[in-house]
N, C-alpha and C positions, 0 to 999 in steps of 0.2 A: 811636487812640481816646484819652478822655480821662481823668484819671486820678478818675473820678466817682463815685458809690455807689453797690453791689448793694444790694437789697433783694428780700428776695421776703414778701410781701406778700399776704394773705388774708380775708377776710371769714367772721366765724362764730357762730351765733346760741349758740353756748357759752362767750363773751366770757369771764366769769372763771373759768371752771375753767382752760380756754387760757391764759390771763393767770398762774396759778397754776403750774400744770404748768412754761411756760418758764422762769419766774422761780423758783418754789420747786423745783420737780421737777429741773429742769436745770440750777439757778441759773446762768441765762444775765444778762448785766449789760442790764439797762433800760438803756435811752438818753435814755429818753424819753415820758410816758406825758401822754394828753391825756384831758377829761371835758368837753368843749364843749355836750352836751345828751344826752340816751338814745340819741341815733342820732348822734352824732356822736365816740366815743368810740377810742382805737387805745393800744397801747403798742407802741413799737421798741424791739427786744433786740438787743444787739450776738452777733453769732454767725460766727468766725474772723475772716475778711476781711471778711464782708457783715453784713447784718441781716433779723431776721424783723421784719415788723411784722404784729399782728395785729387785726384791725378788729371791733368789735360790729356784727355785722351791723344795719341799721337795721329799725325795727320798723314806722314805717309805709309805705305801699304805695307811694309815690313817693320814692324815694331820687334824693339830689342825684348819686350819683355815677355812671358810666357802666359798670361793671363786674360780671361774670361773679360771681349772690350762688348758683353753687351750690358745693357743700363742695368740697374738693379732690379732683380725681380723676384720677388714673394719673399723679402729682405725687407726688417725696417728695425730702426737704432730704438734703444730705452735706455733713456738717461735719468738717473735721478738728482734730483736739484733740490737746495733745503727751503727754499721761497714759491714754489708753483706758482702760488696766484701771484707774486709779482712779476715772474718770468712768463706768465699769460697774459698781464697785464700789457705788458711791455708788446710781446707778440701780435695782439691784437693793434697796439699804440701805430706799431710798424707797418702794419698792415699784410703780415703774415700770413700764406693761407692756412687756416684752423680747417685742418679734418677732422675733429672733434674738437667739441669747446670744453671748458675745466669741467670737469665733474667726479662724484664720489662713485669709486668702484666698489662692486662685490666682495671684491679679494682683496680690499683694506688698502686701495690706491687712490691718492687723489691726483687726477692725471688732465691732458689734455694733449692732444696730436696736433702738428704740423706737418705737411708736404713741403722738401725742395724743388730746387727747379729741375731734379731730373724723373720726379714722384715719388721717390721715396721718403715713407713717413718718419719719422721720429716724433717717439713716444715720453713727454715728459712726466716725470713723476714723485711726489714723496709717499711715503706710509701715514694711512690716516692716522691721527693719534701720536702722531709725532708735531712737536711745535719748533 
């Protein structure tokens, strides 16, 4: 394989809260943010290795694009981060919704979930045992 970009990638008729949430909520680092027309709008967040991008869903009835405009479903991000409890700290500071609060896992994660504003979780994480 080749050494190419992750991206995962969404469509959502809640553009700037989303927009807000990854950038102010999580201050994840924009990469990249476009305003091409109403319907043609995205910003890419750098997020560990990969990127989210998040799309304005388009408003009128024929989108140019080919893809799946419903919300995300039985989808959710795992990011790992080298600070968790600071980046929980913060989370909570922000008032973030926690769908799960920081705790140690079974399988050697010390993790805790957030929901955005369109429900989808992201799962933050490092390895226990790492400092």
């Amino acid at each position: 394989m080749s050494e190419g970009q992750f991206r995962f990638a969404y469509f959502t008729p809640h553009y700037e809260a989303t927009v807000a949430f990854y950038r102010d909520g999580l201050e994840l680092p924009v990469i990249e943010t476009w305003d091409r027309n109403p319907d043609d709008r995205g910003t890419l967040f750098g997020a560990a290795s990969g990127m989210v991008e998040v799309l304005a869903l388009p408003s009128s009835g024929e989108a140019s694009h080919l893809w799946d405009d419903r919300p995300p479903q039985g989808a959710f991000m795992v990011i790992e981060v080298d600070k968790v409890e600071e980046r929980y700290q913060r989370a909570v500071e922000k008032g973030l919704p926690i769908k799960q609060e920081l705790k140690d896992q079974a399988w050697g994660h010390r993790s805790f979930c957030v929901c955005d504003p369109n429900g989808l979780t992201l799962y933050f994480f490092r390895e226990t045992g790492r400092e």
